[in-house]
Every structure is written in C-alpha cells, then in structure tokens.
C-alpha positions as CSV (number, residue, x, y, z in Angstrom):
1,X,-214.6,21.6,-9.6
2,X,-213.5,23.2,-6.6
3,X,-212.9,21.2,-3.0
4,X,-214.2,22.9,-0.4
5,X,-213.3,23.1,3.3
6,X,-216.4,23.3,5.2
7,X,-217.5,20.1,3.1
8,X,-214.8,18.0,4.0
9,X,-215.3,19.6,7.9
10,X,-218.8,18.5,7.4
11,X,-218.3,14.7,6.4
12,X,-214.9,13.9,8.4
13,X,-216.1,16.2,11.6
14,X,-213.2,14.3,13.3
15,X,-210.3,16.3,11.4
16,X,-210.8,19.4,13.3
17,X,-211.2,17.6,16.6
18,X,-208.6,18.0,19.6
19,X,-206.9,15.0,21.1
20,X,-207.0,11.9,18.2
21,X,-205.0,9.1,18.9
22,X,-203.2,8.9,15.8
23,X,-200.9,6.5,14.1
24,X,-198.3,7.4,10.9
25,X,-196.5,6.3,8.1
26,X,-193.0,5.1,9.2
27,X,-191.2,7.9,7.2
28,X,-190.2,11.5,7.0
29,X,-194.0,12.3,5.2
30,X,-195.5,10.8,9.1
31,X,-193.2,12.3,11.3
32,X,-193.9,15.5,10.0
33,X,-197.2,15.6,9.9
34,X,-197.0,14.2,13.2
35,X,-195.4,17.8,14.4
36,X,-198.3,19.8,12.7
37,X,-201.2,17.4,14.0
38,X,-199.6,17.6,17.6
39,X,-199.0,21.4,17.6
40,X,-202.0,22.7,16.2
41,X,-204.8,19.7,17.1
42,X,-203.0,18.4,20.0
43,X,-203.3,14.9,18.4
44,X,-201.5,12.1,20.4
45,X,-198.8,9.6,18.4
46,X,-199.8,6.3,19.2
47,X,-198.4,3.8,16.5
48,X,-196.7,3.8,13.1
49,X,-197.0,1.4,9.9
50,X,-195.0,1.1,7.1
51,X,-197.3,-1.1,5.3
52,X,-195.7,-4.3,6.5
53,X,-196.1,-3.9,10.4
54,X,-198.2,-2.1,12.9
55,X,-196.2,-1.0,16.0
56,X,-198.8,-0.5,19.1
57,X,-198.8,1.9,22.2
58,X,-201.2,0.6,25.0
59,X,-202.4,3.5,24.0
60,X,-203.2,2.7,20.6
61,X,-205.0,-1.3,21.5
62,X,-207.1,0.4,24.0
63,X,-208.8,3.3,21.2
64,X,-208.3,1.5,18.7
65,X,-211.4,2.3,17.2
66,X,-210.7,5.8,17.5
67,X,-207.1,6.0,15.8
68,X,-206.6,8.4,12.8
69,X,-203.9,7.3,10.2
70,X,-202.3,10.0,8.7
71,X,-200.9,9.5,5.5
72,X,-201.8,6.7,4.8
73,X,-205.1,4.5,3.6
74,X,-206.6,1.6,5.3
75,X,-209.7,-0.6,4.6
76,X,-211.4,-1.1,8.0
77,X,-214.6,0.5,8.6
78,X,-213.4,1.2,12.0
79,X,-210.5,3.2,10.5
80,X,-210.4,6.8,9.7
81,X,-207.7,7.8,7.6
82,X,-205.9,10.6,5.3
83,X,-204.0,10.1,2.4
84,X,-203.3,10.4,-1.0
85,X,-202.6,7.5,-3.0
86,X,-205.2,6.0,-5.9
87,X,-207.1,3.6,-4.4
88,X,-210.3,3.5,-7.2
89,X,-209.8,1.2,-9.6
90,X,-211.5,2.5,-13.0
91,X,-214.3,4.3,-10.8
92,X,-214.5,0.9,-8.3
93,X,-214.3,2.2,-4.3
94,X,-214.3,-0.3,-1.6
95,X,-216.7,0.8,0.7
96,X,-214.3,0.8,3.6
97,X,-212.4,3.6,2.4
98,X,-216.2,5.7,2.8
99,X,-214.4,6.7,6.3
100,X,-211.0,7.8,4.5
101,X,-210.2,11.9,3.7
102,X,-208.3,11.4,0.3
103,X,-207.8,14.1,-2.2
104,X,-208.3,11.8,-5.2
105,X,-211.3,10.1,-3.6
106,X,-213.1,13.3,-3.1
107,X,-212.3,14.6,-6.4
108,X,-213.6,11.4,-8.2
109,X,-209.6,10.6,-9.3
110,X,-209.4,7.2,-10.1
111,X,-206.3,4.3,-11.4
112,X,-207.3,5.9,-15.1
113,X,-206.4,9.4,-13.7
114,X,-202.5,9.2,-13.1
115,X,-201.8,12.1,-14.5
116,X,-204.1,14.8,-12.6
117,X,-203.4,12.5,-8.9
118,X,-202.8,14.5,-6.4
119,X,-199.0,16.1,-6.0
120,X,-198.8,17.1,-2.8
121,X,-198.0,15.9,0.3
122,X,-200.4,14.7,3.1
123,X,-198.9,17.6,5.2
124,X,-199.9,20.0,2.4
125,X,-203.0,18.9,2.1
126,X,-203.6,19.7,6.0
127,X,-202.1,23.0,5.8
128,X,-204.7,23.8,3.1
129,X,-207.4,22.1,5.0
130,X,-206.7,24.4,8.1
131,X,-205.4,27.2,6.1
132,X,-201.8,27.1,8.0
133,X,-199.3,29.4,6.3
134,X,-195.1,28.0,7.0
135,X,-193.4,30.9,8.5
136,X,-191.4,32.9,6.4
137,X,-187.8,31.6,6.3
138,X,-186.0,29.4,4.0
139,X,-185.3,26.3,6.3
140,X,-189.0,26.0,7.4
141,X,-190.5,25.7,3.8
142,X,-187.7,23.5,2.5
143,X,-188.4,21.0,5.5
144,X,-192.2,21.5,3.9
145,X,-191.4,20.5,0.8
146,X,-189.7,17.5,1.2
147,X,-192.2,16.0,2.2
148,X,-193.1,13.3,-0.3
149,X,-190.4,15.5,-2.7
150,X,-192.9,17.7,-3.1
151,X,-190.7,20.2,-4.4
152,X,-189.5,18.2,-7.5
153,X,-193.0,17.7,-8.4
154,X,-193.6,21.3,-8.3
155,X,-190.5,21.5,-11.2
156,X,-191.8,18.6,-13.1
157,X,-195.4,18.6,-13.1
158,X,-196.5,22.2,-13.6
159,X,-199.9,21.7,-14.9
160,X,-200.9,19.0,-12.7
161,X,-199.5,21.9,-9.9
162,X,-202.0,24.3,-11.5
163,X,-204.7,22.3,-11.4
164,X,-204.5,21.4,-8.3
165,X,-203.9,24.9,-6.7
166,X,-207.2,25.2,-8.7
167,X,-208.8,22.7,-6.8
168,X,-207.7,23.5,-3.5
169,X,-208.2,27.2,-3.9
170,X,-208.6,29.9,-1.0
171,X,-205.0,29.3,0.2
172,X,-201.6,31.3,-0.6
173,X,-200.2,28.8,-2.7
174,X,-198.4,31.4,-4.4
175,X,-196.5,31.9,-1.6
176,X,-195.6,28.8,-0.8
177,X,-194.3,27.9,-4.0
178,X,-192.5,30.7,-5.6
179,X,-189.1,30.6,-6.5
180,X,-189.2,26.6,-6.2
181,X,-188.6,26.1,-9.6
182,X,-185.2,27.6,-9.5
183,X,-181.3,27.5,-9.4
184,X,-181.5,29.0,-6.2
185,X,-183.7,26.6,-4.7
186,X,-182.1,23.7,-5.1
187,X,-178.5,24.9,-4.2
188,X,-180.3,25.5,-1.2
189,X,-181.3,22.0,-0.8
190,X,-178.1,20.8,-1.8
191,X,-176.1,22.6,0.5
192,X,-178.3,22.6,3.5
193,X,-181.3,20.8,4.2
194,X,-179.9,17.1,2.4
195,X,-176.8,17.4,4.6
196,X,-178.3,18.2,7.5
197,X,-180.6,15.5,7.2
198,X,-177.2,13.2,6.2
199,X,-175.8,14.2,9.1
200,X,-178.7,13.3,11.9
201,X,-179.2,10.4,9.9
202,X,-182.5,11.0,8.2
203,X,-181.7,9.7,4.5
204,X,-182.2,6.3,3.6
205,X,-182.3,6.2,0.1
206,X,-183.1,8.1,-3.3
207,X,-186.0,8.1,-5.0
208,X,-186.7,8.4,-8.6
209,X,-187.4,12.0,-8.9
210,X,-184.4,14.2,-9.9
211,X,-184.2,18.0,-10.4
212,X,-184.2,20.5,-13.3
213,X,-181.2,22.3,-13.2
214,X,-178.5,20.4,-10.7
215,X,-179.8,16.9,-11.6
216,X,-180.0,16.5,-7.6
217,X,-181.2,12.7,-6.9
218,X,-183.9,13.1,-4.6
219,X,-183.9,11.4,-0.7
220,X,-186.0,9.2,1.1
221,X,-186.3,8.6,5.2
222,X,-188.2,5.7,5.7
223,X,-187.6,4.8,9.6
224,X,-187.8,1.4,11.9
225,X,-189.5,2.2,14.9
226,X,-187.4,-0.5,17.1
227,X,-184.4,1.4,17.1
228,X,-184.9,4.9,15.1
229,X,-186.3,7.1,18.0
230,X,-183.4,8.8,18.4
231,X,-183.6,10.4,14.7
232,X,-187.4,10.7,14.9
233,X,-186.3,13.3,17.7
234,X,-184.1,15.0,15.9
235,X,-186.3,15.3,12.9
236,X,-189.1,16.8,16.0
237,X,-186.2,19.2,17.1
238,X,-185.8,20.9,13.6
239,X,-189.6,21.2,12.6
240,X,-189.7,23.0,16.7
241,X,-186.5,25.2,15.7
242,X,-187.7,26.1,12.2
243,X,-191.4,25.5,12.4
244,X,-192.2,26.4,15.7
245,X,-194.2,23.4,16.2
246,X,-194.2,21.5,19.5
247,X,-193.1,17.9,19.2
248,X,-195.1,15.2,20.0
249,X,-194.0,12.7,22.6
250,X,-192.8,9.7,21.6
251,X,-195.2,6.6,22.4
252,X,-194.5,3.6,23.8
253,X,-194.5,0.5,21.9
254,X,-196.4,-2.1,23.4
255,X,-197.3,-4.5,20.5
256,X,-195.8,-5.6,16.8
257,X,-198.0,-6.9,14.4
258,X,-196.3,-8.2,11.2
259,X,-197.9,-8.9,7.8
260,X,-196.6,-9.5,4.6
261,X,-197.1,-7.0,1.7
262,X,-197.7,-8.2,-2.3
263,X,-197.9,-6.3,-5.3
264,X,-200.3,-7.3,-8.9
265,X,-200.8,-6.6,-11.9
266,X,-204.2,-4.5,-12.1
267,X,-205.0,-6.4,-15.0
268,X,-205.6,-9.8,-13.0
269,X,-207.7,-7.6,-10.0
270,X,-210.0,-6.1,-13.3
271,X,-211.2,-9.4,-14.6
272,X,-212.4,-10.2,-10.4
273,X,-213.6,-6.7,-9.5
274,X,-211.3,-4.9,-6.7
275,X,-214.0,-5.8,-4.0
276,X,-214.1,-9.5,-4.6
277,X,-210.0,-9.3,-5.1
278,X,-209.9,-7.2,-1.4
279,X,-212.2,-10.1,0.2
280,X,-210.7,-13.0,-1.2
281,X,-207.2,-12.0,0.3
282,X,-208.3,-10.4,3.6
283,X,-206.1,-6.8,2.8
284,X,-205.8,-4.5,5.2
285,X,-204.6,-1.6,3.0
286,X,-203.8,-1.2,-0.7
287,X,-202.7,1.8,-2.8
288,X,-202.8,2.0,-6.4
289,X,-198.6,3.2,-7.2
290,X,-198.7,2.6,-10.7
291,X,-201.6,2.4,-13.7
292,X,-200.7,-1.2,-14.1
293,X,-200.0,-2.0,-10.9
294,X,-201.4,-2.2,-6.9
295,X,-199.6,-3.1,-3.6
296,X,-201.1,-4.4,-1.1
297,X,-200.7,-5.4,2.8
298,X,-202.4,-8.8,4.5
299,X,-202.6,-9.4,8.4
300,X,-204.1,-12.2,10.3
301,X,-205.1,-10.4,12.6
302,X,-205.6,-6.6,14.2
303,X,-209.0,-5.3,12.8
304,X,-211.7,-7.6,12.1
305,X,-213.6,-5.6,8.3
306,X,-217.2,-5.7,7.2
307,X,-217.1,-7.6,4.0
C-alpha cells in the first residue's frame, strides 16, 4: 500500500488552503510546524494545547469552527486536525476523528500495530505532503529532525523507516536522511544544535530515546504559553536563519481553558468499546502512547461533540 497525495488533497481539501487559523501543540514539534504552515500556506497561529489547556486568541473564539490543529488529534466534529498518534483501538475509530489527517488512520494502523506506527514527525509528514525539500545545509535538517527525535528513530527503527519511506513514496527521502545514522551526525548534534537550543532556553527535559554510537540522551521543549514567548521567538528566528521560513506572529491570548488529563489501562476501555468509554467521560482528545495504555484530556466546556 502506497498513500497518495492527491487522495489526501481530495478528502482534507482544507490542507492546501491559504490563511487557516491554526492552533499547535505547546512544544518544539508545534512551533515548528508553525514556521512551515505560516511560510508556505500563510496559516495564522491562533492558540496552543498541550493536552491539559487551550490558550485562545480572539482570533481563535471567533473561527473556531474553522481552526486546524496541527500535531495533534482531537475529537470534535467541528475540528480538523493532523497528527500522528494511534488513536484506533484494535480497528475501533470514533467517528469524530473522520475530519482528522493521521498517517496511521489512513493507513488502517491501529493500537495492535505499534510497531509499523508512524515515525516521523507531523512536520515530515507535511513536507512529504507538499513535497518541500530542507535546504541543503547541516543546521536546517538537524532543526528538521528533531522534531519529535526524529533522528533517533531513524537509527533505531530502520525497517519501520523503510516501510514507511515505502508508504509515503514520490519524495527524496534519501536525501533527507543520509548520513543520519552516523558518528558524524550526532557529534553534530552534540556540539551544536543541543547547545544552542541550551542556550535560548529550548530544552526542557530528556526523553527516552538515546543514540547509537555517543549514547546522547535525547531533549524535549515542551513550552508554557504564559510566559515562554520570548523562546518561541527565538526558536522562529533560527528556523528564518536556517530554513528561510518566515515566522509567524505571535497571537494574542485572550482565553485559558483548563482540563484535567487521565491515563487507563486499554484493557478496561476493551471490555466498554472506545466509543461508549469516549462518551461516558466527555474527552476532548485521546492518543493511544502505549499498547496497553491511552491518555486522555476532559474539558467542561469549549466544543460541544456529536455523540
């Protein structure tokens, strides 16, 4: 099975349209997709969620029926989205995510598929879609890859790499990741782009993954939108300088919505169906991280969802 463009073009007409209001993931992965949707779609940054609050331009409450969120999944039927977690549960899709772009969805992945889910970042995933090379330099495709560490993947999980280069074919993907795997590499990510991002303040923490040869400890920006604009910026100035993609502007935030976020075990969700668990709870967005396990985010309030 191959994924083709012109299909996806076909049933999400919205992903090559100019001007979305657009809301993001409150970490590195959203901030630089962010960059590419602005400078290539002219998409306008409206909002951000970090799957435990929704922060609100004026912008953002008055379309907010017509807000993309990138990199990320919701439920509403309202809600277009594009992402790329597991969210079927042993073939079982909520309806609501009929309006979301996920590479797992459209391939027919599901919570029994964990080892061929997609790999990539959301940003890769719309550089394929829109068939956007990175310009040749070193700085510009490490700030690429690592997004969502994609680039420790790539060492790791080589044939889940293959496949998926498979399934998102027509794309230089060769290009892109050669010499990834490699000594070279990462004493280029050790030296440069983790300090750099040390030093404007765009690490938070390490994640799981670590690398083949220098045993690097991968890093993590996940950002507060109350008081981390001034590193968002920063982050906007080296995708410009390296990229070349114009920045978005910052929006305004308006609004705050808090909810609370859960985890379960899939086990319990199983014996209820995933539908019946999703209505009984009111969830706003879930994503399947584990094969025996789902978060999950509840508000009170901001989208009223066909049940």
């Amino acid at each position: 099975m191959k994924i083709k463009r012109e299909n996806i073009f076909k049933k999400y007409e919205w992903l090559k349209e100019k001007q979305r209001p657009f809301i993001i993931s409150a970490d590195y992965d959203g901030i630089i997709c962010s960059s590419f949707l602005s400078h290539y779609l002219n998409w306008n940054l409206v909002g951000y969620y970090n799957y435990e609050s929704i922060w609100l331009s004026k912008e953002a409450e008055k379309n907010k029926s017509d807000i993309i969120w990138v990199d990320l999944n919701i439920l509403p039927k309202t809600g277009k989205s594009i992402g790329g977690h597991i969210v079927s549960l042993e073939g079982e899709l909520h309806p609501g995510f009929k309006t979301s772009c996920n590479p797992n969805i459209i391939s027919g992945l599901t919570s029994k598929d964990f080892k061929k889910k997609y790999p990539f970042s959301t940003l890769l995933f719309l550089m394929w879609l829109h068939n956007i090379e990175y310009k040749k330099n070193d700085i510009g495709k490490m700030l690429i890859m690592h997004s969502d560490n994609t680039w420790m993947k790539i060492q790791k999980y080589s044939d889940n790499i293959l496949f998926w280069n498979n399934m998102l074919s027509d794309f230089n993907w060769k290009k892109l990741l050669e010499n990834i795997d490699s000594l070279d590499y990462e004493s280029k990510v050790d030296q440069f782009l983790y300090p750099k991002l040390i030093q404007i303040g765009a690490v938070t923490k390490f994640s799981k993954l670590t690398s083949r040869y220098l045993n690097i400890k991968s890093r993590e920006y996940i950002f507060n939108p109350d008081w981390d604009g001034d590193i968002i910026l920063k982050l906007f100035d080296l995708f410009a300088i390296y990229l070349g993609w114009t920045p978005p502007t910052l929006p305004l935030i308006s609004k705050r919505i808090d909810g609370k976020r859960y985890n379960a075990e899939l086990s319990s969700v199983k014996k209820i169906g995933i539908k019946k668990f999703i209505q009984q709870k009111n969830i706003f967005s879930y994503a399947i991280t584990h094969p025996k396990k789902i978060n999950y985010t509840i508000f009170n309030s901001y989208h009223s969802r066909d049940k």
